[in-house]
Backbone as CSV, one residue per row, in Angstrom:
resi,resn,N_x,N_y,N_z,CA_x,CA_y,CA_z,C_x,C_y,C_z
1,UNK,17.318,1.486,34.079,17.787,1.869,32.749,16.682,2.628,32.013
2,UNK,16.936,3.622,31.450,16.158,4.483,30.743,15.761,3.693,29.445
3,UNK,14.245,4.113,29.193,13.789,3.123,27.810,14.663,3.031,26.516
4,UNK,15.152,4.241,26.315,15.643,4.581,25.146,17.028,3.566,25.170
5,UNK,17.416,3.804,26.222,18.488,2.948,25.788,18.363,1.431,26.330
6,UNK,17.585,1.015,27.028,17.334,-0.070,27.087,17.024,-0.928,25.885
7,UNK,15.869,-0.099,24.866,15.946,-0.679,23.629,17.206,-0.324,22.664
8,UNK,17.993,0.505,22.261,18.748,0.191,22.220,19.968,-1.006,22.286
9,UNK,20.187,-0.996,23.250,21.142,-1.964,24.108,20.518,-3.401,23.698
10,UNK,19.084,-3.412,23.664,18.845,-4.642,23.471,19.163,-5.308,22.150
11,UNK,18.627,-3.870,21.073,19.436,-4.706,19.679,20.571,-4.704,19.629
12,UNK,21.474,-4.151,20.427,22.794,-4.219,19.980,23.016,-5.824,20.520
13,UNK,22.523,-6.445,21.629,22.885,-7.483,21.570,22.154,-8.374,20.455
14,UNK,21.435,-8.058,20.332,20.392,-8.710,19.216,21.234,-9.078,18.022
15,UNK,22.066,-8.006,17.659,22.971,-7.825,16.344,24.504,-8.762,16.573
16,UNK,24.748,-8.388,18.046,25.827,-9.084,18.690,25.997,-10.639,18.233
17,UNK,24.787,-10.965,18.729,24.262,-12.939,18.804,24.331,-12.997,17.825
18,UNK,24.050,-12.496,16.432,24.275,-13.032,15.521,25.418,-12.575,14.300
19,UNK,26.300,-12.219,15.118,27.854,-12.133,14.383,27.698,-10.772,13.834
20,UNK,26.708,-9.993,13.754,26.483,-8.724,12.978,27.594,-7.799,13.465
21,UNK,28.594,-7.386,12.660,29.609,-6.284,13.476,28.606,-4.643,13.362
22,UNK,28.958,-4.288,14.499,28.312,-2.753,14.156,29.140,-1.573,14.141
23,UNK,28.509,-0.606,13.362,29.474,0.506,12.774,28.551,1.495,13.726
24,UNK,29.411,3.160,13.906,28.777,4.019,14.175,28.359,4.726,13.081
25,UNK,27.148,5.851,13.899,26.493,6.563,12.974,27.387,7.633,12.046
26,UNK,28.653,7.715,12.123,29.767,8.415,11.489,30.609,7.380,10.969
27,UNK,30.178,6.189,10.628,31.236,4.916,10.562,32.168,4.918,11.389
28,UNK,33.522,5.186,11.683,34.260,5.177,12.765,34.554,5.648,14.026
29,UNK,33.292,6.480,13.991,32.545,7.778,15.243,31.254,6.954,15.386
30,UNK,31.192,7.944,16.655,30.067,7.114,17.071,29.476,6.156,17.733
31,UNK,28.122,5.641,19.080,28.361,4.297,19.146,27.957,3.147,18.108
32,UNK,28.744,2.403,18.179,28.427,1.481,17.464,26.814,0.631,17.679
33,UNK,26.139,1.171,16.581,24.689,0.460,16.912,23.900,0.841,15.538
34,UNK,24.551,0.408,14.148,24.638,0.644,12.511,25.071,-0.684,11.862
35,UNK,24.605,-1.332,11.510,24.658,-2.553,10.719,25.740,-1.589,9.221
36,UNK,26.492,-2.520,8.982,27.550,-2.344,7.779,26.365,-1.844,6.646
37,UNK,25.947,-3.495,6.340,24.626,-3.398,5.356,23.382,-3.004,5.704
38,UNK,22.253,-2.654,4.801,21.514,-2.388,5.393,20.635,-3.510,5.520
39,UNK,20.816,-4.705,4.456,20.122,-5.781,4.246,20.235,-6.480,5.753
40,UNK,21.774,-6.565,6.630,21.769,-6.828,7.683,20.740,-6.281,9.248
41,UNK,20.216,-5.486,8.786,19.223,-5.297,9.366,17.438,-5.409,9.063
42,UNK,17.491,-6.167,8.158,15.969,-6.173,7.777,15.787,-7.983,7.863
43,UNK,14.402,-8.344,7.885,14.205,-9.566,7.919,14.133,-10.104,6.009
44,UNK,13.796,-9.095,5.408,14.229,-9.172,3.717,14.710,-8.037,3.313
45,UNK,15.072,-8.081,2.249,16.021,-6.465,1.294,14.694,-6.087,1.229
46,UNK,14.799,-4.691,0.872,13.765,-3.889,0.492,13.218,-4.256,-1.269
47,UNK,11.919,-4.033,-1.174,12.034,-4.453,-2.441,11.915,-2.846,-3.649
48,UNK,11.501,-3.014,-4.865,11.707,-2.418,-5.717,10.674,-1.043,-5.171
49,UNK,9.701,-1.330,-4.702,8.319,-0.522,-4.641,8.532,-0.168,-3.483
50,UNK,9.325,-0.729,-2.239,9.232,-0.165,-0.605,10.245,0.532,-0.526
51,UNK,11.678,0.692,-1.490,12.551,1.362,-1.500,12.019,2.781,-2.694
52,UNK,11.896,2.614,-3.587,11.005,3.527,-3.937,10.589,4.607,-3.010
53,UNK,9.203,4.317,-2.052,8.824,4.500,-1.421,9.147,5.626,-0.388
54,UNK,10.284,4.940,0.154,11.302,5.972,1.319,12.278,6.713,0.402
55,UNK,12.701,7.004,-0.809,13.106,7.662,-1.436,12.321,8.878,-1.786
56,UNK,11.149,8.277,-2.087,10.371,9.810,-2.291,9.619,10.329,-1.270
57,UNK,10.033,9.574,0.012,9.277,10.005,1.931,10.753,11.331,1.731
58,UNK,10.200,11.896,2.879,10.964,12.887,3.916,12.216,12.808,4.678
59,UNK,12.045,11.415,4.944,12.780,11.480,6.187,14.708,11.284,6.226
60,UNK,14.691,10.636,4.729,16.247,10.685,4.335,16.349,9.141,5.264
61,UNK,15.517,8.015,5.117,15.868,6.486,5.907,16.797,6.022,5.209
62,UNK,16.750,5.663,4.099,17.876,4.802,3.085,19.162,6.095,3.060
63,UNK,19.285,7.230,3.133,20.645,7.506,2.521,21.322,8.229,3.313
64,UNK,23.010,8.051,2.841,23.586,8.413,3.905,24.416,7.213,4.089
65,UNK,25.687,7.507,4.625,26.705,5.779,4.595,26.849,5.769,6.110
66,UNK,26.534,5.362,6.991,25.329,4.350,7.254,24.099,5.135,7.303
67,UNK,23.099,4.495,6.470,21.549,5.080,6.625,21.142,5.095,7.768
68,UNK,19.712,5.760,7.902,19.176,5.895,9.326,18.832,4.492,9.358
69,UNK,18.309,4.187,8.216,17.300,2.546,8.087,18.531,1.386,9.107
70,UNK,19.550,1.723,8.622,20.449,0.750,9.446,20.846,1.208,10.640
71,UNK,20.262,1.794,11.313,20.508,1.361,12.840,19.645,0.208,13.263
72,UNK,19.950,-0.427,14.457,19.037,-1.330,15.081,18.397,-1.057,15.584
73,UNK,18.167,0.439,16.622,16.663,0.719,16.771,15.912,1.577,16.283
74,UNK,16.285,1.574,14.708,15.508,2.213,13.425,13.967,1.958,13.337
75,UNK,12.939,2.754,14.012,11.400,2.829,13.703,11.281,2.182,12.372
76,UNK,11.945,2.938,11.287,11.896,2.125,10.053,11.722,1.106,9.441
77,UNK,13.264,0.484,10.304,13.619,-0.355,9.982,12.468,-2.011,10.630
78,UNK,12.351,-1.355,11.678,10.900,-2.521,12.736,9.617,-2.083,11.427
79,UNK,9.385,-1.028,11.117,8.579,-1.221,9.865,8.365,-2.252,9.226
80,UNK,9.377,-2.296,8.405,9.724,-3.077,7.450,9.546,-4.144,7.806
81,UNK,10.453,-4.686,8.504,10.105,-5.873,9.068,9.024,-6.366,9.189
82,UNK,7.702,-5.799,9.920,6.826,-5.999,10.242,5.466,-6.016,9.233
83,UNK,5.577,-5.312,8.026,5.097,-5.266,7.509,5.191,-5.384,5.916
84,UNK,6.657,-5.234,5.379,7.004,-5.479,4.193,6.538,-7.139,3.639
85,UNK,6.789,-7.846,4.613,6.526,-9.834,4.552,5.389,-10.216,3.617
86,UNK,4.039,-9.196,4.058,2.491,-9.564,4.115,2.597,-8.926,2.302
87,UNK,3.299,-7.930,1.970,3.100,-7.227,0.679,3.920,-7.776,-0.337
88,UNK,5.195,-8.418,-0.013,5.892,-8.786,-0.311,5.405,-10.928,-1.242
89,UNK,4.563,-10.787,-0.477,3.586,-12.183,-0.495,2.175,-12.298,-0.556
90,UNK,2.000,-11.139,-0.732,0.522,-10.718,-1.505,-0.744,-10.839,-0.719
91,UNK,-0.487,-10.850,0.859,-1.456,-11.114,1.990,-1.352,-9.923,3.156
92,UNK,-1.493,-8.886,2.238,-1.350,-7.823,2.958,-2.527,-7.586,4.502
93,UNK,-3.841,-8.142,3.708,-5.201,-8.629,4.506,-4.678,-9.025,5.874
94,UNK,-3.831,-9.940,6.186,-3.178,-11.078,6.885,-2.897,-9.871,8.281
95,UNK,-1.855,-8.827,7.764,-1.418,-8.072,8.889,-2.673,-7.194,8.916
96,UNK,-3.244,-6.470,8.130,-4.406,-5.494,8.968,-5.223,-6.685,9.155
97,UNK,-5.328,-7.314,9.770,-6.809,-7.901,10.348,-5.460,-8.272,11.593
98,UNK,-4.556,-8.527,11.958,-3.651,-8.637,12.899,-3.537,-7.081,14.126
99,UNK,-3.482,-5.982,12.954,-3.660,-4.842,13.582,-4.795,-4.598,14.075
100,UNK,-5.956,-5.057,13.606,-7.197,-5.017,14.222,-8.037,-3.959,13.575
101,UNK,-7.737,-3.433,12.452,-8.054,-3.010,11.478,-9.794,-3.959,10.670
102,UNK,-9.377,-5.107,10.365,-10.796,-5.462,10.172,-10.311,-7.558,10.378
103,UNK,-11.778,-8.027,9.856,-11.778,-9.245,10.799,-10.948,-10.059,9.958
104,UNK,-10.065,-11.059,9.998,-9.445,-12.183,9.389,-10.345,-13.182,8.193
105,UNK,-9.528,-13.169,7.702,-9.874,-13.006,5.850,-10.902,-12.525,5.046
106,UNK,-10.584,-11.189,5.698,-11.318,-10.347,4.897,-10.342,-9.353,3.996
107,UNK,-10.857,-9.483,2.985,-9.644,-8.996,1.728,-9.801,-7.194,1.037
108,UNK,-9.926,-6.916,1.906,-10.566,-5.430,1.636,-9.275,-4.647,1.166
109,UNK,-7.728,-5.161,1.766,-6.630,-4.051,1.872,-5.968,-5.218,0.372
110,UNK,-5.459,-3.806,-0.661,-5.039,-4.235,-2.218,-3.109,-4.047,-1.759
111,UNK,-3.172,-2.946,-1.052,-1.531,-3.040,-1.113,-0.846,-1.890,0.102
112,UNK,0.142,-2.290,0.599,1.112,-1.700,1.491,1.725,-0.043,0.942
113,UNK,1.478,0.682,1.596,2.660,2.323,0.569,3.164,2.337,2.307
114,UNK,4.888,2.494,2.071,5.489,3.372,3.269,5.318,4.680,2.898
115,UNK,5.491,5.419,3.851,5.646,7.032,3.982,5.031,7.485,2.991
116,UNK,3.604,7.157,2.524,2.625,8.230,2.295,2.070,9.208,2.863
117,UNK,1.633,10.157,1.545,1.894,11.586,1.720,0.072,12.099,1.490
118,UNK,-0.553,12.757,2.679,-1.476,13.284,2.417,-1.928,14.745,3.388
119,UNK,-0.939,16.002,2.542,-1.219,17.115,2.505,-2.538,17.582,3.320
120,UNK,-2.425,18.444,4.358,-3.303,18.932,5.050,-4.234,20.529,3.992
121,UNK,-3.286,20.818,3.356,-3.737,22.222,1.964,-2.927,22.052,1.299
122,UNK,-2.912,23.345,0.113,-2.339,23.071,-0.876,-1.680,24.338,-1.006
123,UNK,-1.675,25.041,0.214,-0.838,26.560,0.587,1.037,25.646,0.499
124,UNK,1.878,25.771,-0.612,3.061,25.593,-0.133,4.064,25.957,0.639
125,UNK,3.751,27.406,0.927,4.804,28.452,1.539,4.187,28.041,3.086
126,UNK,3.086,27.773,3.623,2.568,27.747,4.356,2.925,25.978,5.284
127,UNK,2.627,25.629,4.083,2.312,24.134,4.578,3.557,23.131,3.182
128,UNK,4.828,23.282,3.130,5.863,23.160,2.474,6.196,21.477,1.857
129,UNK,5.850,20.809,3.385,5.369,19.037,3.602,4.660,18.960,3.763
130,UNK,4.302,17.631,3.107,3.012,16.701,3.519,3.371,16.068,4.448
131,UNK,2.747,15.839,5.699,3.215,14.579,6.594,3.309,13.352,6.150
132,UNK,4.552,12.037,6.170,4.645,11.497,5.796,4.222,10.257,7.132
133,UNK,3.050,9.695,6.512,2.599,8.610,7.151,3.106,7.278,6.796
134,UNK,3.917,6.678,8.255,4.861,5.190,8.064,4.168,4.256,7.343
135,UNK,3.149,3.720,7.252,2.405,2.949,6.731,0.855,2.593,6.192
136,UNK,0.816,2.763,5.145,-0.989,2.935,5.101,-1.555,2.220,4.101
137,UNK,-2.487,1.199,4.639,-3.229,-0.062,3.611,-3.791,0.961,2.957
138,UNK,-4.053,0.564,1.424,-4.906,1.278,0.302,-5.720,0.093,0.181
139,UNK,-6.833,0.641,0.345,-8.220,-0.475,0.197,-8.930,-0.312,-0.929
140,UNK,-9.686,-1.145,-1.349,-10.859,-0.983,-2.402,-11.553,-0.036,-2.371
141,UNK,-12.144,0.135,-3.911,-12.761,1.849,-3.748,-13.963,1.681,-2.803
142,UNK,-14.589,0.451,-3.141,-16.212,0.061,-2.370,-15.929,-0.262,-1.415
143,UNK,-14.774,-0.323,-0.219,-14.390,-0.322,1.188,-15.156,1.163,1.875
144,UNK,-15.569,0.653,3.122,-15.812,1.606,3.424,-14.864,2.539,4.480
145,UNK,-13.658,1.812,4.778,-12.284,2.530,4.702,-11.383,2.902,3.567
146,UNK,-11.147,4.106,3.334,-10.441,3.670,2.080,-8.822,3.620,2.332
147,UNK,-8.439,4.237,3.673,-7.162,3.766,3.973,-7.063,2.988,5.521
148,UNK,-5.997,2.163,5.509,-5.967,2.026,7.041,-4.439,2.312,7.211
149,UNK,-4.313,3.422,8.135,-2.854,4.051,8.038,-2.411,3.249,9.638
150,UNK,-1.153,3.760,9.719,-0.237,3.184,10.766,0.818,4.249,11.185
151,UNK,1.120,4.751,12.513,2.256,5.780,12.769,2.650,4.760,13.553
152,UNK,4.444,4.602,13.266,4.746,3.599,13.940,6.365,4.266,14.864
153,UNK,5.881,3.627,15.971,6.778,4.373,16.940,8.082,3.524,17.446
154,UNK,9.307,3.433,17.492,10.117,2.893,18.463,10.720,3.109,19.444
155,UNK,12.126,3.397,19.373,12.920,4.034,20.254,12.714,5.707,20.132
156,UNK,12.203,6.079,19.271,12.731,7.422,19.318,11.472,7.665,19.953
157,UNK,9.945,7.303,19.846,9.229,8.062,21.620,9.771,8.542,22.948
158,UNK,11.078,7.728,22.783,11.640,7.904,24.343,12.966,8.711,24.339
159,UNK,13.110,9.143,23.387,14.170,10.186,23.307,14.241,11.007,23.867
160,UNK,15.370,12.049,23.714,15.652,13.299,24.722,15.355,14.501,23.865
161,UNK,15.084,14.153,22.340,14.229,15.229,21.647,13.034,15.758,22.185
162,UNK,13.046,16.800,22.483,11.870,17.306,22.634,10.421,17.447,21.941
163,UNK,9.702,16.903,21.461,8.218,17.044,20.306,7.828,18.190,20.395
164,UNK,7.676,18.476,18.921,7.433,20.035,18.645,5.692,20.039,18.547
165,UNK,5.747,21.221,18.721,4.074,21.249,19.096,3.348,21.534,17.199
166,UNK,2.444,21.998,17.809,1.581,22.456,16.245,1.418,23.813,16.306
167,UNK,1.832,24.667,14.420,1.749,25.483,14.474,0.667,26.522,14.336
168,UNK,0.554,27.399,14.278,-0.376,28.239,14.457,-1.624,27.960,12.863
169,UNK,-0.603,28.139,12.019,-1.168,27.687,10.333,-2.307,26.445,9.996
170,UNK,-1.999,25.649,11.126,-3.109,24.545,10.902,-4.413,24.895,11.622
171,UNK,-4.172,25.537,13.050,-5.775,26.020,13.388,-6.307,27.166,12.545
172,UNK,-5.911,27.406,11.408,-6.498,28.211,10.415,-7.092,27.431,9.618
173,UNK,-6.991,26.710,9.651,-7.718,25.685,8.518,-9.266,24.891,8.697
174,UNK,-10.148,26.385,9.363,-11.295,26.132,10.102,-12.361,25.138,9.289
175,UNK,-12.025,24.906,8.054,-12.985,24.260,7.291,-12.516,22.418,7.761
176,UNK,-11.469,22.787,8.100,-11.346,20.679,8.337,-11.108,20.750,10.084
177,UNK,-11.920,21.827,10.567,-11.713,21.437,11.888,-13.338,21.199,12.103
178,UNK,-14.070,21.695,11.639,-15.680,22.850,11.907,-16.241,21.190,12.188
179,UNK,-15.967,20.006,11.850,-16.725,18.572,12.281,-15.395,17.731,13.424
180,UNK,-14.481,18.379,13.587,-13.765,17.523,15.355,-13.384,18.166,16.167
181,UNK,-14.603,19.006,16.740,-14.523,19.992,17.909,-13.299,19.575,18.948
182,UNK,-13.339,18.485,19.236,-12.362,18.111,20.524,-11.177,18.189,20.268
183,UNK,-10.901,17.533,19.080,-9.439,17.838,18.142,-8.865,19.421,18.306
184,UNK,-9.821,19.950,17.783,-9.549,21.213,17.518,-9.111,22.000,19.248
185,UNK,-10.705,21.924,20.013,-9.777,22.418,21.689,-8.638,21.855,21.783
186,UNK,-8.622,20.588,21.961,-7.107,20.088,22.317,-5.820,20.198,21.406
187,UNK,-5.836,20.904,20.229,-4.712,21.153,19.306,-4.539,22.364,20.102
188,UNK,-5.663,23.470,20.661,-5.054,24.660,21.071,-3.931,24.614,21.882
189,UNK,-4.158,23.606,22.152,-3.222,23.065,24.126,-1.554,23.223,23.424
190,UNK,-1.529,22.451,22.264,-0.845,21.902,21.799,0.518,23.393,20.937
191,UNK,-0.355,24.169,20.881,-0.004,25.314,19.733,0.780,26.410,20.693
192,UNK,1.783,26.913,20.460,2.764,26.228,19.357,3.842,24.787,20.158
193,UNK,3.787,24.448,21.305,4.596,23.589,22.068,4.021,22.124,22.516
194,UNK,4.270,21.443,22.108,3.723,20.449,22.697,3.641,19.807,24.178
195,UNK,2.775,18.978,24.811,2.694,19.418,26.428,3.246,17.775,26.536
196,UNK,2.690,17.128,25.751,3.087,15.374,26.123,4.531,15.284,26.092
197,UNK,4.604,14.382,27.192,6.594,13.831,27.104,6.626,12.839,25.805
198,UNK,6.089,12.145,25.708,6.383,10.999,24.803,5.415,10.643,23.603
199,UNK,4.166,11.082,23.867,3.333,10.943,22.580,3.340,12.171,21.743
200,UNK,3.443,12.065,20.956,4.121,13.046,19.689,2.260,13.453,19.045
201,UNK,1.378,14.334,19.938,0.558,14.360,19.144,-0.259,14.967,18.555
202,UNK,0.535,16.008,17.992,1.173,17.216,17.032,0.908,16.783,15.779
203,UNK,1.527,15.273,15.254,2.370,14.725,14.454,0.964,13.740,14.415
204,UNK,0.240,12.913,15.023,-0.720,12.229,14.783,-1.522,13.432,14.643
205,UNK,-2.235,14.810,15.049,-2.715,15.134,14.322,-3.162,15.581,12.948
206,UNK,-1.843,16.295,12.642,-1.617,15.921,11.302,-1.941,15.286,10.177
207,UNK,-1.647,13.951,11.113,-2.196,12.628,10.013,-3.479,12.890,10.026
208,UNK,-4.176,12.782,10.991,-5.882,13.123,11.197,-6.277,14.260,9.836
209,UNK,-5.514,15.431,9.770,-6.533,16.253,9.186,-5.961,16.177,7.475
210,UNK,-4.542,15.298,7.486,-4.988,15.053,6.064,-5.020,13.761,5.218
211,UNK,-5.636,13.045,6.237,-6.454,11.549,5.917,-7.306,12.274,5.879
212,UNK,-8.392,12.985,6.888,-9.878,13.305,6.761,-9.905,14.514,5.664
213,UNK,-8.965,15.298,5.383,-9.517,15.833,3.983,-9.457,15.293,2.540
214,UNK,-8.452,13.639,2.739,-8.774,13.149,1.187,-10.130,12.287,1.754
215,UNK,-10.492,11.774,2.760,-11.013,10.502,2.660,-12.687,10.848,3.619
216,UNK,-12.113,12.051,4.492,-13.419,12.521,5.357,-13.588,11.719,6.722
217,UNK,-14.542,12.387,7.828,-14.147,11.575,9.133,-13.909,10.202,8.892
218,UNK,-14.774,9.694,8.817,-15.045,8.385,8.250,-14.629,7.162,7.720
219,UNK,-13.828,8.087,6.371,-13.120,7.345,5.124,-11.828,6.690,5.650
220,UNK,-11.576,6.721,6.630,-9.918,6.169,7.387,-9.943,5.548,8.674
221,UNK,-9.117,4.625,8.562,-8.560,4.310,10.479,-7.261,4.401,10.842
222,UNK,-6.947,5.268,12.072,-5.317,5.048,12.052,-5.276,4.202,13.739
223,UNK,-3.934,3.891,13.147,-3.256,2.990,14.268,-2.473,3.713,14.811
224,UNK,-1.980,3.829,16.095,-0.744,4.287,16.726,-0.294,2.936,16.861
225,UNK,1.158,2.317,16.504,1.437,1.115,16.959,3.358,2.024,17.381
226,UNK,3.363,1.556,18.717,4.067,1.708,19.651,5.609,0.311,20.061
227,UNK,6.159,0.652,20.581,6.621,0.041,21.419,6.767,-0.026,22.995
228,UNK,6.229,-0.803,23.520,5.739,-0.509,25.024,7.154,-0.979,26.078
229,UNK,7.295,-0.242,26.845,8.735,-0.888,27.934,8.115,-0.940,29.441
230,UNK,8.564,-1.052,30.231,7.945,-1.239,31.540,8.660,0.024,31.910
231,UNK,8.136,0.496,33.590,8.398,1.532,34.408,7.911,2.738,33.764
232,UNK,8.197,4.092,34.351,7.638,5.272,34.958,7.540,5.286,33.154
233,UNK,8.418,5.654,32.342,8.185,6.140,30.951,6.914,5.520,30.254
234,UNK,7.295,3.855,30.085,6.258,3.400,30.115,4.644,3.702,30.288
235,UNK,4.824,3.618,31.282,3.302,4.180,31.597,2.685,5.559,31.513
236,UNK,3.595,6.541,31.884,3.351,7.883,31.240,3.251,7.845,29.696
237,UNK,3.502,6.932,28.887,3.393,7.031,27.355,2.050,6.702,27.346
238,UNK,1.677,5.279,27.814,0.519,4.490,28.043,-0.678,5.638,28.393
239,UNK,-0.538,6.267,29.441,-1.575,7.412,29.715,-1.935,9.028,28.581
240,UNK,-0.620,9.136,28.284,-0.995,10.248,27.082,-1.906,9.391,25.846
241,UNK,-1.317,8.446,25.376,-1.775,7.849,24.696,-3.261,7.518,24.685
242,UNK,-3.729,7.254,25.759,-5.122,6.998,26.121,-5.520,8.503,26.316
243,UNK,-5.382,9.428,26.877,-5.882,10.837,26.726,-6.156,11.260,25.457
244,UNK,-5.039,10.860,24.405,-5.212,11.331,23.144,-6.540,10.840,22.236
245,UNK,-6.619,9.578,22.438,-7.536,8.386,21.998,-8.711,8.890,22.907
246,UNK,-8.929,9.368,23.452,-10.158,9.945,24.177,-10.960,11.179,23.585
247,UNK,-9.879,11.632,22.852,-10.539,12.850,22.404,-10.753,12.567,20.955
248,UNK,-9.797,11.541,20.605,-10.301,11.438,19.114,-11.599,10.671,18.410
249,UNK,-11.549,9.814,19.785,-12.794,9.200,19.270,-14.166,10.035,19.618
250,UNK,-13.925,10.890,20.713,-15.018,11.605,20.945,-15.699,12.721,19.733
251,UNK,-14.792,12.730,18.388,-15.100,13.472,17.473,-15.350,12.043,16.415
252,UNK,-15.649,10.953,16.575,-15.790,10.245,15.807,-14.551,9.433,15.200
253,UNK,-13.283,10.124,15.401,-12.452,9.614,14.377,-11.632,7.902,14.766
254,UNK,-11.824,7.097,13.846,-11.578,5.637,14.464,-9.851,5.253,14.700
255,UNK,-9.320,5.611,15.355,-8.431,5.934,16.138,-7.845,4.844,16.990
256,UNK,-7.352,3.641,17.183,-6.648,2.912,18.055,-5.091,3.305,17.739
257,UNK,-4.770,2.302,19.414,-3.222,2.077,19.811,-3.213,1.059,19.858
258,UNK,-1.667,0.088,19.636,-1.726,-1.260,19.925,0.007,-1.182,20.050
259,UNK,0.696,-1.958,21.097,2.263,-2.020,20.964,2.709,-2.779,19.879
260,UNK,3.823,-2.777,19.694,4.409,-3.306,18.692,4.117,-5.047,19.389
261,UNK,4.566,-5.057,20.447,4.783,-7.011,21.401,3.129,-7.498,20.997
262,UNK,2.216,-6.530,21.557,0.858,-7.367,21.407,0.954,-7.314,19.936
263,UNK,1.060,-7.268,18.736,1.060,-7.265,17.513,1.409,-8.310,17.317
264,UNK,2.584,-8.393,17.174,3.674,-9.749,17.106,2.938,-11.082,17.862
265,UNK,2.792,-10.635,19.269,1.720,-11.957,19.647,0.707,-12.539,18.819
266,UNK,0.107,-11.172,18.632,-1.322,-12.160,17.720,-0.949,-12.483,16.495
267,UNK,0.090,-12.376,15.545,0.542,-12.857,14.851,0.992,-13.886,14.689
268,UNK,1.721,-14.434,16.150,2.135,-15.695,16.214,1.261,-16.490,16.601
269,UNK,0.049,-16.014,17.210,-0.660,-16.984,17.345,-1.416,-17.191,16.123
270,UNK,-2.223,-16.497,15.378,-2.784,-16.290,13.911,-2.198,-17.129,12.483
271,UNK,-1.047,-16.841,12.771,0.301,-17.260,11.756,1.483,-18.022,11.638
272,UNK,1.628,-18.549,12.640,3.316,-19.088,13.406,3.357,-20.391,12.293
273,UNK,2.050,-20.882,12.373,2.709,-22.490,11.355,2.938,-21.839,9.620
274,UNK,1.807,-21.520,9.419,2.361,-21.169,7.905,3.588,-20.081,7.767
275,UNK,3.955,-19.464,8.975,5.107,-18.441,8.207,5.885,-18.017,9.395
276,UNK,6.886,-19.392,9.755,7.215,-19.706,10.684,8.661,-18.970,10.859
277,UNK,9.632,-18.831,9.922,10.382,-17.864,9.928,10.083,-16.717,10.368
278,UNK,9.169,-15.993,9.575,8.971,-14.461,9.816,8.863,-14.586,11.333
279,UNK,7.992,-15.429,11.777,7.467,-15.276,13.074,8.724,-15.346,14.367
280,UNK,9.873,-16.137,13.551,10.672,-16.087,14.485,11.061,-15.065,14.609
281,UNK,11.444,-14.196,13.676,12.826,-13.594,13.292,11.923,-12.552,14.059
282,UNK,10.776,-12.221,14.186,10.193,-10.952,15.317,10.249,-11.029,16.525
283,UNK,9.985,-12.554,16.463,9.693,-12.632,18.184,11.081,-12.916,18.626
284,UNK,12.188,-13.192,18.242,13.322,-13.665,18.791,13.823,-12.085,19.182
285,UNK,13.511,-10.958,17.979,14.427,-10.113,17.765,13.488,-8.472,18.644
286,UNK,12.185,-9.077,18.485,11.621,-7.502,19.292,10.304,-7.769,20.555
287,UNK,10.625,-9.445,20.918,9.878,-9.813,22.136,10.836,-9.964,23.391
């Protein structure tokens, strides 16, 4: 079975087991794999500030009758889940020191933003969006991270979309390349088509050059957090992924991957007694 739909398939039973009827992405078209509500797909409603949030992102998650947010193998929507809990309860610390971001109880991260926006220039005609980054701790000013961002991947790595490469407009932008030589060779690779099947990393560069022009090499860490499947896809993701991470750190930039499953593990091991729900409702639903 192909990844994509293996995950898939899996929430649909996921949704199945627990009485959830599913709608298609056209409501009566479509396969059925769209929660009615959208609340039916999250481990809490969104709150005032995370809905916010994806309203003023890109990507159009909340709207639309059925939203993207409500499918079951909505990137988004595993977002949320995964990370709305910790902000939502004021221990945001809790999950980046889980991500591996920094050590356990250490209180450096103030608050959660989905789909923040940090502009590579300020050319609009040129550069129209900001890339919208899934998740990114805002830390204290006297941190010496001042963000710890997150691109968070699900089903759609394994899609039959093709990843668009990078365009020509960003290797013009010699002033935020002139300190990550390797970045920069390997974006050429990249321009205008992208060469990876499954790592999108076009789209993590991006993030790279406009985290490092608010914050500088330095000032940031990003996460790739994934979802990992077994067989040939699998591991071809696993290997771009590590190619990519090879070059980024070789320019300094602090750069990990981690799957979504090892996440959730160390969480449950870290967390399972005090916040024993959450812990189920992940591991039942994306282990």
């Amino acid at each position: 079975m192909k990844a994509y739909e293996y995950i898939t398939a899996k929430q649909i039973q996921w949704a199945l087991n627990r009485g959830i009827p599913l709608v298609g992405s056209k409501g009566d078209k479509g396969r059925p794999a769209y929660t009615p509500e959208l609340n039916q797909n999250l481990f809490e409603p969104l709150s005032l500030d995370t809905r916010k949030s994806f309203e003023q992102g890109d990507g159009g998650e909340i709207s639309g009758n059925p939203a993207k947010m409500q499918a079951v193998h909505s990137s988004s929507a595993l977002g949320v889940n995964v990370f709305q809990y910790w902000q939502n309860i004021g221990q945001v610390s809790a999950i980046a020191s889980a991500c591996g971001f920094c050590r356990k109880g250490n209180i450096v991260s103030e608050k959660i933003v989905f789909e923040d926006k940090y502009p590579v220039d300020d050319n609009l005609d040129k550069f129209p969006k900001a890339p919208n980054i899934d998740v990114v701790f805002h830390n204290t000013d006297s941190a010496q991270f001042k963000r710890f961002a997150v691109e968070c991947k699900f089903s759609e790595a394994y899609g039959l979309q093709k990843h668009t490469g990078l365009k020509p407009a960003y290797l013009e932008l010699i002033h935020l390349w002139s300190d990550i030589p390797s970045l920069y060779e390997f974006a050429k690779t990249i321009c205008p088509n992208e060469n990876f099947t499954y790592f999108h990393s076009a789209q993590l560069i991006k993030h790279i050059l406009g985290l490092k022009r608010s914050f500088g090499r330095s000032g940031f860490r990003l996460l790739y957090l994934w979802y990992d499947v077994l067989g040939k896809e699998g591991a071809i993701h696993q290997d771009e992924v590590n190619e990519f991470s090879g070059v980024a750190k070789a320019d300094g930039i602090h750069f990990n991957a981690m799957s979504y499953q090892k996440l959730i593990l160390v969480a449950s091991r870290e967390y399972r007694q005090e916040h024993t729900t959450y812990i189920k409702y992940l591991s039942e639903r994306y282990l």
